[in-house]
C-alpha positions in Angstrom: -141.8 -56.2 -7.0 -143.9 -53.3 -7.0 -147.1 -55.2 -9.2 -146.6 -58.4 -6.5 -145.2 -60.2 -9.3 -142.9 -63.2 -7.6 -139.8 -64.2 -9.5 -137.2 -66.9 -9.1 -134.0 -64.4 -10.7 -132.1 -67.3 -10.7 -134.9 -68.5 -13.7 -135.9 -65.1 -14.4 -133.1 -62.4 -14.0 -133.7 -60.9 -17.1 -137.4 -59.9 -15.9 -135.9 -58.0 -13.4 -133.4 -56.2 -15.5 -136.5 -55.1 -18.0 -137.7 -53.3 -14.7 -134.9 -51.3 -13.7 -134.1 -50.3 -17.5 -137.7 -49.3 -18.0 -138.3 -47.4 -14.7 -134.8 -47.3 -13.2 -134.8 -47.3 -9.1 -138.5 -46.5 -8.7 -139.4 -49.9 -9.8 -139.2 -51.0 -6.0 -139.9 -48.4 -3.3 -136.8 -48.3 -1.0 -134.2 -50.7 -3.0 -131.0 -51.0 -2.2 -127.9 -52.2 -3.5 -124.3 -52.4 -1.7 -122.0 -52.7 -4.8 -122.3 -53.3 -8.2 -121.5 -56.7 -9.1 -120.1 -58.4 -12.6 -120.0 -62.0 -12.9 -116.1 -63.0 -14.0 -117.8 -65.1 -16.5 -119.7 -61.5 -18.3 -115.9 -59.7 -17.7 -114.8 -59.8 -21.4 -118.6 -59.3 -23.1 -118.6 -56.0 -20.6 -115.3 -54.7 -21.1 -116.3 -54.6 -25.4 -119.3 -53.5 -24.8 -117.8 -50.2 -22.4 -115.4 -50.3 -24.8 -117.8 -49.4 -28.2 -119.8 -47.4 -26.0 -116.9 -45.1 -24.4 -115.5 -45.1 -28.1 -118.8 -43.6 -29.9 -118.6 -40.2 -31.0 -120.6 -38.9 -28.5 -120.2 -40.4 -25.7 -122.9 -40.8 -22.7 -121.3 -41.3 -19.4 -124.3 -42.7 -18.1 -126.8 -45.7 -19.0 -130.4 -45.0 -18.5 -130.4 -46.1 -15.1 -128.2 -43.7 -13.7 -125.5 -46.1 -13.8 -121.6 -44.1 -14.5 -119.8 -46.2 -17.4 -116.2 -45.5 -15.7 -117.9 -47.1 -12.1 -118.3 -50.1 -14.9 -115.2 -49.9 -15.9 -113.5 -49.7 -12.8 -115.5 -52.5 -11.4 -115.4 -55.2 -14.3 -111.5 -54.0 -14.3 -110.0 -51.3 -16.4 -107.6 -53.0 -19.0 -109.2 -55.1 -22.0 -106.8 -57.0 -23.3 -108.0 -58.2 -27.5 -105.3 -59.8 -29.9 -104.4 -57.3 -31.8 -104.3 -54.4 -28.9 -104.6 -53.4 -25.1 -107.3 -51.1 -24.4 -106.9 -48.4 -20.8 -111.2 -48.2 -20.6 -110.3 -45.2 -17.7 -108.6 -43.1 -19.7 -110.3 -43.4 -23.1 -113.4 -42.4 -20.5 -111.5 -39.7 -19.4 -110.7 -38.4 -22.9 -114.1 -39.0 -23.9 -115.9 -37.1 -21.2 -113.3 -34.1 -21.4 -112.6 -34.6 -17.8 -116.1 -34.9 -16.0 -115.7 -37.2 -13.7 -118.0 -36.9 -10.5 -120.8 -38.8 -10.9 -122.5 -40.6 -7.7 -123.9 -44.1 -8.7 -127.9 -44.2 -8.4 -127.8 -48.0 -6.7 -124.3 -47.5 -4.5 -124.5 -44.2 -3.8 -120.8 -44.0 -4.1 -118.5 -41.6 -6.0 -115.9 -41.9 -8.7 -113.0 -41.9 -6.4 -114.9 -44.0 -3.8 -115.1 -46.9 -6.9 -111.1 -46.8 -7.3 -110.4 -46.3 -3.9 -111.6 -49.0 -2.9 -109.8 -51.3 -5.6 -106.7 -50.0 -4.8 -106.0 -47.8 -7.8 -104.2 -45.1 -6.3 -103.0 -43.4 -8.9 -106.4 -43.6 -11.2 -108.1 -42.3 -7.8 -105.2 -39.4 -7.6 -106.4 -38.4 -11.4 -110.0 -38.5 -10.1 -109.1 -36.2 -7.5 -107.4 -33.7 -9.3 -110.3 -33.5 -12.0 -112.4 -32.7 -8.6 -114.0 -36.1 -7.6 -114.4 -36.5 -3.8 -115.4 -39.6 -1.9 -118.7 -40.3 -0.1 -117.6 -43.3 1.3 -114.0 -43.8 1.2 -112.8 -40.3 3.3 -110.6 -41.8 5.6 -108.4 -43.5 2.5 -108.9 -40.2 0.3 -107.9 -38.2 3.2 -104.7 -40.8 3.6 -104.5 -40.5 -0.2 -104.3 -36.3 0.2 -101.9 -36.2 3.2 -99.2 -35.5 0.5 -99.1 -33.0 -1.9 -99.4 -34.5 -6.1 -100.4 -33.5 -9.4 -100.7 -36.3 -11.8 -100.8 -36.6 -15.5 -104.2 -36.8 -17.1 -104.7 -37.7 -20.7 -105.7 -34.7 -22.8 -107.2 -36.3 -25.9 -105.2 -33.7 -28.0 -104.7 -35.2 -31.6 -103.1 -33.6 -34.6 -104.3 -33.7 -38.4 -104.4 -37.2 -39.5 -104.7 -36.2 -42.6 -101.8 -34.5 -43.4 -100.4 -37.6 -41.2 -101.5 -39.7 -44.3 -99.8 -37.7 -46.8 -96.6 -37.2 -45.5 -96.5 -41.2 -44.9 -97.5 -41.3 -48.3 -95.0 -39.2 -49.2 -92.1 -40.8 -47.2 -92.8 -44.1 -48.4 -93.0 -42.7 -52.0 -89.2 -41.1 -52.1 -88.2 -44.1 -50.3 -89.4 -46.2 -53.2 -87.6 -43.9 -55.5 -84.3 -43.9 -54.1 -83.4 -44.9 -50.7 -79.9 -42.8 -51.0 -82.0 -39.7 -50.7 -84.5 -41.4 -47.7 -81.4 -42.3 -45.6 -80.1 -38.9 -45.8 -83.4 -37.6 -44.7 -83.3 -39.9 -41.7 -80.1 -38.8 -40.9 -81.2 -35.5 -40.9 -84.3 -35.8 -38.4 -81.5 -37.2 -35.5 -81.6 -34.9 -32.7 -77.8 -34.0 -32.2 -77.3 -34.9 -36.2 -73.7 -32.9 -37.1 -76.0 -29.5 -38.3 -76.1 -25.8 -37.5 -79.1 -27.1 -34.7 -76.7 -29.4 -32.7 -74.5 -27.7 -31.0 -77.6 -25.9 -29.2 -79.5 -29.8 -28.8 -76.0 -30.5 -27.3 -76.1 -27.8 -25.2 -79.6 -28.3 -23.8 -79.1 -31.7 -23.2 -76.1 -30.9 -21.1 -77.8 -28.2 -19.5 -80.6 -30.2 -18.5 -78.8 -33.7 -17.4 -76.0 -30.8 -15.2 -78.9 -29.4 -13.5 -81.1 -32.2 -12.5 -78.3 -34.4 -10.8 -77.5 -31.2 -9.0 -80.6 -31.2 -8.0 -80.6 -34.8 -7.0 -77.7 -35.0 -5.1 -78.2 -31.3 -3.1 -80.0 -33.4 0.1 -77.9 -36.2 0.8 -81.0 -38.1 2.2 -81.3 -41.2 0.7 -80.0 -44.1 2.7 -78.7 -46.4 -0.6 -76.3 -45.0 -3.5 -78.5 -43.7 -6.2 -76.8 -42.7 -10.2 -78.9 -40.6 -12.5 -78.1 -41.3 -16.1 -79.8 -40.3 -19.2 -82.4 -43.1 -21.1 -84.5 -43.4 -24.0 -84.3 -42.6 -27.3 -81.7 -39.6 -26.8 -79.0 -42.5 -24.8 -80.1 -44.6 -28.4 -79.3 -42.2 -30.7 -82.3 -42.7 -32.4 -84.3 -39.7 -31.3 -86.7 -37.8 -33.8 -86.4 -34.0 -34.1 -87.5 -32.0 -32.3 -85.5 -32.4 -29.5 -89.1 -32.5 -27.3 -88.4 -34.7 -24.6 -85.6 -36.6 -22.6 -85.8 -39.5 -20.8 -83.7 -40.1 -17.5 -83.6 -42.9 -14.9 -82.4 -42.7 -11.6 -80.1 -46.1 -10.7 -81.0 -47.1 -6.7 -78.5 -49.4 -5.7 -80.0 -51.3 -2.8 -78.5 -54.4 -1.4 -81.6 -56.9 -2.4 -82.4 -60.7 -2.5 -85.5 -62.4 -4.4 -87.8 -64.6 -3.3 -88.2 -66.9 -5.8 -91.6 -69.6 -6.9 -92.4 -71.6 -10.2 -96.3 -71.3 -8.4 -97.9 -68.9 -10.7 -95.6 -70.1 -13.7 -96.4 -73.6 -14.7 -99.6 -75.3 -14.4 -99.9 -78.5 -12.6 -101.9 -81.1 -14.5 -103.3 -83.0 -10.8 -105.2 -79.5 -9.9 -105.6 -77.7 -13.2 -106.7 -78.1 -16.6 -103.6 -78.0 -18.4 -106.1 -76.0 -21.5 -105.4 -72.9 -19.1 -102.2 -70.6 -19.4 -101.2 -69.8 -15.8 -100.4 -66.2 -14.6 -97.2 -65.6 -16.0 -98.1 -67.1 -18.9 -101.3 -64.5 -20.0 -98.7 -62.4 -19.1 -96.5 -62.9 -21.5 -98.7 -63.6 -24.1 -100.1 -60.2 -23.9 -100.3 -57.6 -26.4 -99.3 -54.7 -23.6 -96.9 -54.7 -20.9 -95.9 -57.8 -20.5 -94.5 -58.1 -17.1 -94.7 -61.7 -15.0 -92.5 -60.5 -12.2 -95.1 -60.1 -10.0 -96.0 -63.4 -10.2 -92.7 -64.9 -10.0 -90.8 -63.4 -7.3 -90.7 -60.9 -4.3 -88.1 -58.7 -3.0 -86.3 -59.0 -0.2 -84.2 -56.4 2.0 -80.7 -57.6 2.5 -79.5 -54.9 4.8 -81.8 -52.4 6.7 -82.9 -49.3 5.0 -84.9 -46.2 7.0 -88.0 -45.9 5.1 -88.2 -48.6 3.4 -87.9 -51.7 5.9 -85.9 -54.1 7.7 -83.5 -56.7 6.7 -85.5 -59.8 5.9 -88.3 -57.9 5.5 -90.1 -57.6 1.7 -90.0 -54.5 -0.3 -93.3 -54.0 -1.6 -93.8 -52.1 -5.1 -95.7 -49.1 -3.1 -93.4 -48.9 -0.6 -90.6 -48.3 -3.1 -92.6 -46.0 -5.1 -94.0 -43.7 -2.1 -90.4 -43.3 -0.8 -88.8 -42.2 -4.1 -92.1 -39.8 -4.8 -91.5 -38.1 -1.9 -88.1 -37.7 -2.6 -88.6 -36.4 -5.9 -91.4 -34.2 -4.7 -88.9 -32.6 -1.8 -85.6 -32.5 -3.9 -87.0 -31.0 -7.1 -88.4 -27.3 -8.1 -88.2 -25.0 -10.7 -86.4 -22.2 -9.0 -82.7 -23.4 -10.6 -83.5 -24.4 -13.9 -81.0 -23.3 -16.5 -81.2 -19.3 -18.5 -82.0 -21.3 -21.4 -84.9 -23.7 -20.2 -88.4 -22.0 -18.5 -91.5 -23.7 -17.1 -94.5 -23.1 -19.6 -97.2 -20.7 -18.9 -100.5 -22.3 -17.6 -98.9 -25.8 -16.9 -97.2 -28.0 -13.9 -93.3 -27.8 -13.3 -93.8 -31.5 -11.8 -96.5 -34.0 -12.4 -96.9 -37.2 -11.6 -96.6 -40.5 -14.0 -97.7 -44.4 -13.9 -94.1 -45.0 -13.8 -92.4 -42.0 -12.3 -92.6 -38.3 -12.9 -92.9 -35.8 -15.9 -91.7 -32.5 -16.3 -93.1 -29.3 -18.5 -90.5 -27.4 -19.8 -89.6 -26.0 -23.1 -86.5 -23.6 -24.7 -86.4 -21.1 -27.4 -84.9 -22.5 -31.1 -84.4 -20.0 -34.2 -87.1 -17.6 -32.6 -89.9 -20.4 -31.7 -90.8 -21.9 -28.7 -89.9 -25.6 -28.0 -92.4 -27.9 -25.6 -90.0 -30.2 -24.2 -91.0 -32.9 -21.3 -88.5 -34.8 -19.1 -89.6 -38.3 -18.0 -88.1 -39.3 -14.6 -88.4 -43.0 -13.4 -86.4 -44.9 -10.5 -84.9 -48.3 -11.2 -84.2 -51.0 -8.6 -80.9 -52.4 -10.3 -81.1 -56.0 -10.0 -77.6 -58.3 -9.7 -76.9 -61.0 -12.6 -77.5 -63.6 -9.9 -80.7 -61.9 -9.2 -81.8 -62.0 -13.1 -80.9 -66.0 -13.2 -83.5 -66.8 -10.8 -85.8 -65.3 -12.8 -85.0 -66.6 -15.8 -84.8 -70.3 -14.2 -88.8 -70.0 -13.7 -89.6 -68.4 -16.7 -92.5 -70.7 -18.2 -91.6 -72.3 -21.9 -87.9 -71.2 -21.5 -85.5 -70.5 -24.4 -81.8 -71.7 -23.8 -80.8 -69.8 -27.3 -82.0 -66.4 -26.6 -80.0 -66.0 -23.3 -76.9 -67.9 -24.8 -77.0 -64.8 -27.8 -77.7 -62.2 -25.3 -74.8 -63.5 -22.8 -72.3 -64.6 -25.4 -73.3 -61.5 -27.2 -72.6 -59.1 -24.0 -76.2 -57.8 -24.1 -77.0 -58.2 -20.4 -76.8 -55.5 -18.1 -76.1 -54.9 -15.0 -77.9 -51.9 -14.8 -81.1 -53.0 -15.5 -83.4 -53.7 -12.9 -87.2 -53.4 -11.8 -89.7 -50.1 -11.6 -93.1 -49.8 -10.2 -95.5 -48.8 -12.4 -99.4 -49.1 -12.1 -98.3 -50.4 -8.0 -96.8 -53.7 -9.6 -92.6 -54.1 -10.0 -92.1 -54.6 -13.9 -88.6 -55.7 -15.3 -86.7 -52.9 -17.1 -84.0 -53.6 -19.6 -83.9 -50.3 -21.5 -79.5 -50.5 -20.8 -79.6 -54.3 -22.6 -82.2 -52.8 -25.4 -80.1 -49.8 -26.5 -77.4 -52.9 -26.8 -79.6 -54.4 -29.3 -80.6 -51.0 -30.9 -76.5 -51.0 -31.6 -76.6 -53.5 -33.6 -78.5 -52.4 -36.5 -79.5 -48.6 -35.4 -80.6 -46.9 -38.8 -83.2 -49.7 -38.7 -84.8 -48.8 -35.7 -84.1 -45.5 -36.9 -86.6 -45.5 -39.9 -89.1 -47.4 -37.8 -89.3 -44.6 -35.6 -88.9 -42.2 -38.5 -91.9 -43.9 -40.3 -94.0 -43.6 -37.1 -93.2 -39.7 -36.7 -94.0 -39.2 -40.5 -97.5 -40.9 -40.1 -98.3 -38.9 -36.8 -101.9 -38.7 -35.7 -102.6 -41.1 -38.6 -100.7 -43.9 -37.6 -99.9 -43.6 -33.5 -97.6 -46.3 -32.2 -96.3 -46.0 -28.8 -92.3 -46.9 -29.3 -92.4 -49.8 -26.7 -94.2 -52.1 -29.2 -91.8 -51.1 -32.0 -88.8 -51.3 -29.6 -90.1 -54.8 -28.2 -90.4 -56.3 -32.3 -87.2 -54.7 -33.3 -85.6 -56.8 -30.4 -87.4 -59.9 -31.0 -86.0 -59.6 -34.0 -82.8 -59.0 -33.8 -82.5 -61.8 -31.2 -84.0 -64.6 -33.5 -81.6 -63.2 -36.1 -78.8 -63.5 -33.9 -80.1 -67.6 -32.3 -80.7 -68.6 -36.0 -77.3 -67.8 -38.0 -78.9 -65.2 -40.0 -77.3 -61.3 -40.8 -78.7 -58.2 -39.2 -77.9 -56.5 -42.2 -79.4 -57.3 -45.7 -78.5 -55.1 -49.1 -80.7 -52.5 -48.5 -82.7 -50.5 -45.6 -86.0 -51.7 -47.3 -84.9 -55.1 -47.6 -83.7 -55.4 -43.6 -87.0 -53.6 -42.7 -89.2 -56.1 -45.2 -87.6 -59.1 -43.9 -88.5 -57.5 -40.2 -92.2 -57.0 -41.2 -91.9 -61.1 -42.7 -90.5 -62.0 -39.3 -93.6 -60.5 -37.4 -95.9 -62.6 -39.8 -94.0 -65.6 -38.4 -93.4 -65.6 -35.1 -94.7 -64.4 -31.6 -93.4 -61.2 -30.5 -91.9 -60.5 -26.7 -88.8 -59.1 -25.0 -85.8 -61.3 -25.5 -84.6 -60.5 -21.7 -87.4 -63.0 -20.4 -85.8 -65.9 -22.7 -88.9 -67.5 -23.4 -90.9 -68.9 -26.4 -94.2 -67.3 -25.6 -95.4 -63.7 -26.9 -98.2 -62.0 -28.6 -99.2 -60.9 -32.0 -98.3 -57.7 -33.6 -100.2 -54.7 -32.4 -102.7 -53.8 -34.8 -101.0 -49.8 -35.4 -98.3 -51.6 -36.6 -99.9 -54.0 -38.4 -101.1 -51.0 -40.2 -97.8 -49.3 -40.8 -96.0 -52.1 -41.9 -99.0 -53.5 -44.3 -99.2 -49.9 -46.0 -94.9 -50.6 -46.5 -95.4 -53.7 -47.6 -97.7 -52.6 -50.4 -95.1 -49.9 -51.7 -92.2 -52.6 -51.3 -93.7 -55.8 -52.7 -90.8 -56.7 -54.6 -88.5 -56.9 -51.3 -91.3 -59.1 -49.6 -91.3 -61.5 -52.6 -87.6 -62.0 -52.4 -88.1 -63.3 -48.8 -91.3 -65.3 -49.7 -88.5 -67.4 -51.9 -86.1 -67.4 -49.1 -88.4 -69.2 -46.8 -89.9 -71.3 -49.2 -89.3 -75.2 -48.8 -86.5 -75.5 -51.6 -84.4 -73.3 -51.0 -81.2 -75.0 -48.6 -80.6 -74.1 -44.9 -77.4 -73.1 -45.5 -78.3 -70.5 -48.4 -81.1 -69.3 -47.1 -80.5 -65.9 -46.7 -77.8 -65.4 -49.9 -78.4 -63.2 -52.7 -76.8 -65.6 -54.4 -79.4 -68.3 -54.0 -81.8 -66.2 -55.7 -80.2 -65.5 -58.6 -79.3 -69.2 -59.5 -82.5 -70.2 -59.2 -83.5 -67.5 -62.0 -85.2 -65.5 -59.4 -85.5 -61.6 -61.2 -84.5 -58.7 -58.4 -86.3 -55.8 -59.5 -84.0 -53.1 -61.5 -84.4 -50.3 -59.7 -83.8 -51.9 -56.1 -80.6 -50.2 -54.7 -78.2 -52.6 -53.0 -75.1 -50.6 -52.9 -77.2 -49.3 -49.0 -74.6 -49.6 -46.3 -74.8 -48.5 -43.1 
């Protein structure tokens, strides 16, 4: 060092990372470092600590040495997974620093970009580019990167009043309590294409929009496999929260595939592993966030040959899908036909890019206001039944019950498939969840009514409502018990009791395994809870240890044991 002082680091590292704090890279003339390197075993402690620091009000990008918090990020790896939540470190950064991005690291002397580009994350390096990061030391792949034409989504960090958030909750949960009569009318009320004087024109721009984009789709006849758009989401569901502000579609690719299926990365064997370690597939699914073990369990395989895409034999890789359907969508759709009724927004994108598939700006007039309205497009590799039982036979910790209900049930569906998001294929069921949405709609309903009344108070994105609301049903369904109790508050507290209970996780992977309840609906549901205690005592008694098996679930039970039902508790609710 630059006072001669010798130093095992091995024995001593902290010595040396006094220096460089104190005096940054002057503390020895001409040092030079390659790449930034995190032990595996300091991952977790890093990701927190990027975490509080990216999180604080005002946020410094950089540490005193120089030294970019989102090259930390990208380098310890992106995605902190806690109990209770999943945590995107990039784009909080990129929220937090309102964009500002290019920043050239003091020891590397590489970019942003150069950081992601060299991890593979093409999509987080597209964002970078766009906010106006350019490589030092990746060209050639940012060049490769730029060779087509894309604008991509970036996270705006917009929020709303949380306040007024708080009181209308407040308020919702309050005439609920009151009388739920007058809360299910409400609910009704909010449903886009609800029988009012707004939905013959939500009607109409829903049939304007789904005419014109498979007109669109199908004016170049250049995709060699047979392709079906269909509309998705909460509008297919029914359950879709006025305003009418966005609409989901999918486009069905029917490709003749085979998988290539392995047990490797699902179980762990005892002779090479400790057996106190969950195996890929398994962290996967025990997840709070996307929890998606395909890529450990299987590749895809090209049973016939496809230009573009490959070979037969040869595997499909999750890029290669995705690049091909990109630049089809990029080629096939502009704004130039769009309906007299829908425009494209002043100032913003006709087309930009998603980790899944593809958003697009548009918006209407309704009643002499404008209307934002977005239309998500993603691309879904249908997968055959045969296909979906090889997957299920090496799912880790597998539940015979679950598929027998979905199966017996006629909840599968052979629409369903895999999508590439983030580069990885992920399983897709959104045809088999609007199934299990049927079943007992108007709950799923006020769940997603609850969340739009608590907006930018309580935020929940709808997949980890979507996923409890079909855990639940399912273990309803596997155990004998009804979907429908007396009341909308008493199927929705007995819901929130289930989530207490058990682990939560999409049904379609037929497995015991799952996470905990994400902690913005453990928020939501502990703020219903303390308005509907009542309801929660009732199933308190229900699960308690004398009450029979086989009455478990009965009205009845409760009143012979002497248990009082609170007087002003409305059971007459039907749906």
């Amino acid at each position: 060092m630059a006072e001669n002082i010798k130093i095992n680091i091995k024995e001593s590292f902290h010595v040396l990372y006094w220096a460089v704090m104190n005096r940054s890279s002057e503390f020895q003339p001409g040092f030079l470092m390659t790449d930034l390197i995190i032990e595996p075993k300091h991952k977790v402690i890093v990701q927190h600590i990027l975490n509080l620091l990216i999180q604080k009000t005002e946020c410094k990008p950089l540490l005193k040495d120089g030294v970019c918090l989102l090259h930390l990020a990208v380098v310890v790896g992106h995605m902190l997974e806690k109990s209770d939540e999943s945590v995107d470190l990039m784009s909080n950064f990129l929220v937090s620093s309102s964009g500002k991005v290019n920043f050239i690291c003091p020891w590397t002397g590489k970019s942003s970009i150069d950081f992601t580009l060299e991890r593979g994350l093409k999509f987080n390096s597209k964002q970078l580019y766009t906010l106006g990061c350019r490589a030092v030391k990746m060209v050639e792949e940012e060049n490769e990167l730029t060779k087509v034409l894309f604008k991509v989504r970036i996270p705006s960090g917009e929020s709303g009043n949380a306040y007024e958030g708080m009181i209308k909750f407040n308020d919702v949960l309050e005439k609920w309590r009151n009388n739920e009569s007058d809360l299910i009318e409400e609910l009704y009320e909010s449903i886009v294409e609800h029988d009012d004087h707004n939905k013959k024109f939500e009607l109409l721009v829903i049939q304007k929009v789904s005419t014109w984009l498979e007109e669109e789709i199908n004016s170049q006849d250049v995709l060699p496999f047979q392709t079906k758009l269909k509309i998705s989401g909460s509008i297919s569901e029914e359950t879709k929260i006025r305003p009418l502000d966005e609409i989901d579609f999918i486009i069905q690719c029917k490709l003749k595939v085979d998988l290539q299926v392995s047990d490797e990365n699902s179980n762990k064997d005892w002779m090479y592993s400790s057996a106190l370690e969950l195996s890929p597939v398994e962290r996967k699914l025990t997840k709070i966030d996307s929890k998606q073990p395909f890529p450990h369990l299987a590749n895809v395989i090209l049973a016939a040959e496809y230009p573009g895409l490959g070979g037969t034999g040869d595997i499909l890789e999750p890029e290669t899908f995705s690049k091909f359907m990109e630049d089809f969508v990029w080629r096939t759709l502009t704004e130039r036909n769009l309906p007299d009724i829908i425009h494209l927004p002043q100032g913003k994108n006709f087309l930009e890019q998603t980790k899944s598939g593809f958003f697009m700006n548009l918006e209407y007039e309704l009643n002499g206001s404008t209307q934002e309205m977005t239309i998500d497009l993603v691309s879904v590799l249908t997968l055959s039944r045969e296909n979906y039982e090889y997957i299920r036979h090496v799912m880790p910790k597998y539940e015979m019950n679950k598929f027998r209900f979905l199966q017996e049930n006629k909840l599968l569906s052979s629409n369903d498939g895999i999508i590439v998001k983030k580069g990885n294929w992920r399983m897709s069921f959104s045809n088999g969840e609007k199934k299990l949405i049927c079943l007992h709609r108007d709950l799923f309903r006020v769940l997603k009514y609850l969340n739009k009344a608590s907006e930018h108070h309580i935020d929940i994105p709808t997949y980890y409502l979507k996923e409890i609301f079909c855990s639940f049903i399912v273990h309803q369904g596997i155990n004998d018990r009804p979907l429908n109790q007396a009341s909308l508050a008493l199927s929705l507290a007995e819901l929130i009791t289930f989530c207490d209970m058990e682990l939560i996780s999409s049904p379609f992977y037929c497995t015991k395994l799952g996470s905990h309840v994400e902690k913005n609906c453990v928020a939501l549901f502990r703020r219903f809870k303390d308005k509907f205690l009542s309801e929660f005592e009732y199933f308190s008694y229900l699960h308690g240890p004398g009450v029979s098996h086989h009455h478990r679930h009965s009205l009845a039970d409760c009143i012979a044991s002497g248990f009082i039902w609170p007087a002003e508790q409305n059971l007459l609710y039907s749906r």
